[in-house]
C-alpha positions in Angstrom: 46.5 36.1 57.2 49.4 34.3 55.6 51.5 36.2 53.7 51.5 34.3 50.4 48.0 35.1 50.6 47.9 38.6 51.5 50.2 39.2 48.7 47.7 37.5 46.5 44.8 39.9 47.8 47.2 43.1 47.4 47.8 41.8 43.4 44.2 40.8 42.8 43.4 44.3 44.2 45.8 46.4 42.1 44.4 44.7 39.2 41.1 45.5 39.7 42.2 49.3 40.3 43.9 49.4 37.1 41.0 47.9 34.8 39.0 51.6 35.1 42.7 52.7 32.9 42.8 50.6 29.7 45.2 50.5 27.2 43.0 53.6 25.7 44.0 56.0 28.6 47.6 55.5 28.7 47.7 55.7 24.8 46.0 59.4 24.9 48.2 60.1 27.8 51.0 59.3 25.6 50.2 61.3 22.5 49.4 64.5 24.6 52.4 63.8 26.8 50.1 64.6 29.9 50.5 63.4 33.5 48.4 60.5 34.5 46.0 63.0 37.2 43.0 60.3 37.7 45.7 57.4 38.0 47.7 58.6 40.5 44.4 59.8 42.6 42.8 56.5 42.5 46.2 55.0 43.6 46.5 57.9 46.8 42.6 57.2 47.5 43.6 53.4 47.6 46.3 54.0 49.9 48.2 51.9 47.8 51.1 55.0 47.4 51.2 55.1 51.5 52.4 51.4 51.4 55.8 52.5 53.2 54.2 55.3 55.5 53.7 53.6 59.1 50.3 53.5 60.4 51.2 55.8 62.7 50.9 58.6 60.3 48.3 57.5 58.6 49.5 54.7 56.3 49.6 51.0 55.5 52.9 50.2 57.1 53.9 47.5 54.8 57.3 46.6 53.4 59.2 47.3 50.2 58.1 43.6 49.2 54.4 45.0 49.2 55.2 47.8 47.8 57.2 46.6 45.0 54.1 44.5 44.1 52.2 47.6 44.0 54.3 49.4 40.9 55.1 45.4 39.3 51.3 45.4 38.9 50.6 48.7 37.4 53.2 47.7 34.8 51.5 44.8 34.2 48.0 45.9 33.8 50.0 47.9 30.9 49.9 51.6 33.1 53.6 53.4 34.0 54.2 53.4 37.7 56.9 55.9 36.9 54.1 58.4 37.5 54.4 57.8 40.6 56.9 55.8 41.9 59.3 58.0 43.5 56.7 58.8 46.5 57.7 54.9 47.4 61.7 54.9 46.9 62.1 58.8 48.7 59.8 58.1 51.6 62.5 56.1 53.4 64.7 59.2 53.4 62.4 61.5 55.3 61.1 58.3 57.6 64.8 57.4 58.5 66.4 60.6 59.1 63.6 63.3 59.1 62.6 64.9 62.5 60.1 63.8 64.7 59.1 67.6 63.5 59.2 66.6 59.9 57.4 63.4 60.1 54.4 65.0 61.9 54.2 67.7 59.0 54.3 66.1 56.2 53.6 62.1 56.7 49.7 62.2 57.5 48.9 65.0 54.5 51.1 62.5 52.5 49.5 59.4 52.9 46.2 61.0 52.5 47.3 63.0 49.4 47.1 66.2 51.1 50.7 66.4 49.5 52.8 65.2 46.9 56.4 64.2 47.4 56.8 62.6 43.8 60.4 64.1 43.0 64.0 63.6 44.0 66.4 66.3 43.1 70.1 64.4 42.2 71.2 64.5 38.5 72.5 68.1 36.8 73.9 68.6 33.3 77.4 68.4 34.3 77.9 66.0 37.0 76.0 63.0 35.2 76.1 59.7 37.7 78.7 61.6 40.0 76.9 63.0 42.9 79.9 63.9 44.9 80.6 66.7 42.1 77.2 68.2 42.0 77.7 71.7 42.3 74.4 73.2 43.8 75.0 75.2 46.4 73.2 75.8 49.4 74.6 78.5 52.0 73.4 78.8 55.5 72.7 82.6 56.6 70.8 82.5 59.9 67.5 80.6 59.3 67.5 80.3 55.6 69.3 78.4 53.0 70.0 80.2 49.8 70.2 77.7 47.0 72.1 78.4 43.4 72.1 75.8 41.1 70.3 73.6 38.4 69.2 70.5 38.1 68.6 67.9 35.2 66.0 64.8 34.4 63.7 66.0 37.8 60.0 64.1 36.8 57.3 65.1 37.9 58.5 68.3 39.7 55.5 69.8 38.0 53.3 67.6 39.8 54.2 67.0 43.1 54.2 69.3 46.4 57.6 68.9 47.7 61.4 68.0 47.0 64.3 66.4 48.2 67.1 68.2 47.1 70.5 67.2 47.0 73.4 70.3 47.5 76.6 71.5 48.5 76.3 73.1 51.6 80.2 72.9 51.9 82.5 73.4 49.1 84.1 70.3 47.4 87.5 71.8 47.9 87.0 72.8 51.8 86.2 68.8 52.5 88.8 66.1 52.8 86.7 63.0 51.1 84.3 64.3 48.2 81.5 62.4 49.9 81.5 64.9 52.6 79.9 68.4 52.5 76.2 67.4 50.9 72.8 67.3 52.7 69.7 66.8 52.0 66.6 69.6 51.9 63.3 69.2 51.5 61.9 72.2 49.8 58.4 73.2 49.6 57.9 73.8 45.9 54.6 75.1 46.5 56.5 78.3 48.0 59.5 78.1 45.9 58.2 78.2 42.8 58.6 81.7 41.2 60.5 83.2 43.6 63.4 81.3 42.6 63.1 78.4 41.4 61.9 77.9 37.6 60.7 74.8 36.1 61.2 74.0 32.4 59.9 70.9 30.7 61.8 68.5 29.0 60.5 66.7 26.0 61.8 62.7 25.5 61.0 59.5 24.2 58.4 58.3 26.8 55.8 60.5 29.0 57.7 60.6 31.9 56.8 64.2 33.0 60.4 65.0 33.1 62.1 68.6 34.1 64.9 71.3 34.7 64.8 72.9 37.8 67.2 76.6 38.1 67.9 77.5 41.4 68.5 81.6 41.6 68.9 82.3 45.3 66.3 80.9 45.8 65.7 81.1 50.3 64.3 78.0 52.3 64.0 78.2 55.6 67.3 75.9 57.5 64.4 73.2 59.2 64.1 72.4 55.9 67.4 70.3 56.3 66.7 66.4 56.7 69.2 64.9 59.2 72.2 66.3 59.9 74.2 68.9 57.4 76.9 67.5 55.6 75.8 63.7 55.6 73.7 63.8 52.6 75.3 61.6 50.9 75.5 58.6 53.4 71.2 59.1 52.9 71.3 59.2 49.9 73.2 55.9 49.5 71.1 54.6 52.5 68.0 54.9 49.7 69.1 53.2 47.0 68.6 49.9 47.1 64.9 50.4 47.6 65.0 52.6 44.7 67.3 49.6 42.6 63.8 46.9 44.1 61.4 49.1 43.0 62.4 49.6 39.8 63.5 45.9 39.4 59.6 45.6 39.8 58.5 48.0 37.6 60.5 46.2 34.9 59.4 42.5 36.1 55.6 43.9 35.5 56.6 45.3 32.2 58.3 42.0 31.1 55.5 39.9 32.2 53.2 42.2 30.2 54.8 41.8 27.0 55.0 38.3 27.0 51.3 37.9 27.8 51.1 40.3 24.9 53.4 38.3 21.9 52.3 34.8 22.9 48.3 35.8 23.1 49.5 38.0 19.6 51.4 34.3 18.3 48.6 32.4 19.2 46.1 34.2 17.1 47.8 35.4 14.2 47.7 33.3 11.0 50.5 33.6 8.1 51.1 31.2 5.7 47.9 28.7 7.4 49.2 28.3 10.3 49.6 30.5 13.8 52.5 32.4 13.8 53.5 31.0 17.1 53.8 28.1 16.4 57.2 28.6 14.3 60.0 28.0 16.9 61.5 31.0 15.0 59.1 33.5 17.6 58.4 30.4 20.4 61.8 30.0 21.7 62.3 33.7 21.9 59.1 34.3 23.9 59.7 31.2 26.3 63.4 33.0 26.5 62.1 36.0 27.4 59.7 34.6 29.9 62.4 32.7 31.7 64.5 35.6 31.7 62.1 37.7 33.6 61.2 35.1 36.2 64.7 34.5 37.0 64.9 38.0 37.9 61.6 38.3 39.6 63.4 35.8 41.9 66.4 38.2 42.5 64.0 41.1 43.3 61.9 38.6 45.8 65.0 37.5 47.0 66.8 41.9 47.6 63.4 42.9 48.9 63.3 40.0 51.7 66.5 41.4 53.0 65.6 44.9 52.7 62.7 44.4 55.0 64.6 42.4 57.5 67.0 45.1 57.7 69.4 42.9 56.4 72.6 44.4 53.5 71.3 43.8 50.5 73.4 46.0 47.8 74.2 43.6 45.8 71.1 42.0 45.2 68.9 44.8 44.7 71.5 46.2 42.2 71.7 42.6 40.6 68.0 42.7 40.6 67.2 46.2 39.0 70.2 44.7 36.2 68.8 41.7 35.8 64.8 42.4 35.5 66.3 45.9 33.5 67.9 43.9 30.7 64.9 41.2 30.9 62.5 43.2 30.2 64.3 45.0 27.5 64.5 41.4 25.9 60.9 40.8 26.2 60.1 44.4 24.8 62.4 43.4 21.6 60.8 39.8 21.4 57.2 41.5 21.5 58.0 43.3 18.6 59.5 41.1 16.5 56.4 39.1 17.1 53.7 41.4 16.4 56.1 42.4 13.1 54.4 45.9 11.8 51.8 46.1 13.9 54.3 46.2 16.7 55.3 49.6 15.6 51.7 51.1 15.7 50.1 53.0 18.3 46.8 51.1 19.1 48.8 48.0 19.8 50.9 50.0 23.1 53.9 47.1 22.2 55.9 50.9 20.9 55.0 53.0 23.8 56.1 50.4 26.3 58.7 49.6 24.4 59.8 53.1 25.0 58.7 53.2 28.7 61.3 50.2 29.2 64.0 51.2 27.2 64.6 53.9 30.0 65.6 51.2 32.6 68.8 50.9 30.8 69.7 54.1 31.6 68.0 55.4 34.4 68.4 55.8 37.7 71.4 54.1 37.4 72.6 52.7 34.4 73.6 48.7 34.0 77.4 49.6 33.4 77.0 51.6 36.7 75.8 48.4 37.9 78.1 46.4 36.9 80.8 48.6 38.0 79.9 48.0 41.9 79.3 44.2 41.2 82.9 44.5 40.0 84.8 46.9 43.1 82.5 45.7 46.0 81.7 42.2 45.3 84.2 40.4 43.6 87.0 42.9 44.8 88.6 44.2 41.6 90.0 47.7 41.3 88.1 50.4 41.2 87.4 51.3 37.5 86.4 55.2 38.1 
């Protein structure tokens, strides 16, 4: 099958999934600030969050092109692939540098949903965006690790099976480059929790199921370790810029959905005789807005080509989550303005994601972040940090 029209298929089908959860569902999900269960089932029973697992372990094999369609058209339909996302962007660590041991365990139950690995543990309250000062600390002592630490802005730990964790297993002073000394666990949470490790919810803006984890000695056993000790961070990096494509997808869907949103709005709503929309006062904004987010679609076509060819792609998938990041914030804004009040009220959804959007700013890596490494790596200017 040609891939133009497999793509088509893997759209049409995602669609069709996402009409049995209407605007209604996501809007009650909202208000209660509860975790999408049914959603995220439907999507496992699909196969649709095994995209990146090969068939060999019982997934679909496909690319992060496919599976950045995937969580574009969830947005799109109006849903939050945020629920969810992280099982795509974290997979690649454990497929890349897990044991053959690894894979075997947990790959099949994931793919069939046997077992959640829906969170990433990275940020904590003091560190912010630099990793190479976290200061969890994981000690080796015979088989076990013994982890003491905390961690910040951890979704869905509440809802998912496992963890990659990112700790110290040697001290930031004992290293000679601050990049050295951090590896990569992946802790059964099932096991962990209460004995410990304590989750605490944290309330925000959007439903995005977010959470701190405390670490209190908390004792995994040492084949928990993903790759080699001390090389953490070269994974981590080695994940990001299928994190930065995904998201840039996430925020193309969301873009594309408010603009179908204000101009189907400006089309039917009548002030002063006459359609709203057809003042160039809300037109040109919309048709901004919607050339805005195709331009970026491109970028995000154009990072997750390379990324499946194996090919360096930094740059674009960071200009990509950047570009479709701030588009989509523009088309949130626009949708707004356009429905006026109403915009602001719950049964419309323009407010909740509006919210849901807003975070793409910010997280996982904020556009100044971005911009920062556009600045140092691309065009060569001093480093600013």
């Amino acid at each position: 099958m040609p891939e133009v029209d497999l793509h088509q298929d893997l759209r049409t089908a995602v669609r069709d999934l996402c009409k049995a959860f209407p605007d209604t569902y996501w809007r009650e999900l909202d208000v209660q600030r509860s975790y999408p269960e049914a959603f995220v089932k439907a999507l496992t029973d699909a196969g649709y969050l095994a995209a990146l697992i090969p068939e060999e372990y019982g997934g679909s094999g496909l690319g992060v092109t496919e599976a950045s369609i995937i969580l574009e058209e969830i947005n799109r339909s109006g849903g939050n692939a945020g629920a969810c996302h992280a099982q795509m962007y974290t997979m690649g660590t454990l497929l890349r540098h897990g044991s053959d041991a690894q894979k075997r365990a947990f790959l099949p139950k994931i793919a069939t949903g046997a077992l959640r690995l829906q969170a990433f543990g990275v940020s904590e309250p003091t560190t912010g965006s630099d990793t190479t000062q976290l200061k969890t600390l994981a000690v080796r002592t015979g088989n076990t690790y013994v982890i003491r630490g905390q961690k910040v802005w951890i979704s869905r730990a509440e809802h998912s099976d496992l963890l990659l964790l990112v700790v110290r297993t040697t001290p930031i002073e004992e290293v000679k480059k601050r990049t050295e000394g951090l590896s990569i666990l992946l802790v059964d949470m099932r096991r962990a929790l209460g004995h410990g490790l304590t989750i605490r919810p944290i309330r925000t803006m959007m439903n995005h199921a977010t959470t701190e984890l405390f670490f209190d000695d908390l004792e995994v056993p040492a084949d928990t370790l993903v790759g080699d000790e001390g090389q953490g961070f070269r994974y981590l990096i080695d994940g990001l810029n299928a994190e930065r494509i995904l998201i840039a997808a996430e925020c193309v869907g969301d873009g594309r959905w408010f603009i179908d949103r204000a101009s189907r709005y400006a089309k039917q709503r009548v002030v002063f005789n006459r359609p709203v929309g057809q003042k160039q006062g809300l037109q040109f904004p919309i048709a901004r807005a919607h050339v805005n987010v195709e331009a970026a679609d491109l970028m995000r076509i154009r990072a997750a080509e390379l990324f499946d060819r194996g090919a360096p792609c930094g740059a674009e998938a960071n200009m990509a989550k950047l570009l479709a990041a701030d588009a989509s914030w523009e088309a949130a804004n626009v949708a707004v303005q356009t429905y006026g009040g109403f915009g602001f009220a719950e049964e419309y959804d323009i407010e909740r994601k509006f919210r849901e959007t807003r975070l793409y700013q910010v997280a996982p890596i904020s556009t100044n972040l971005i911009l920062a490494y556009m600045a140092e790596h691309v065009l060569g200017l001093p480093r600013s940090y």
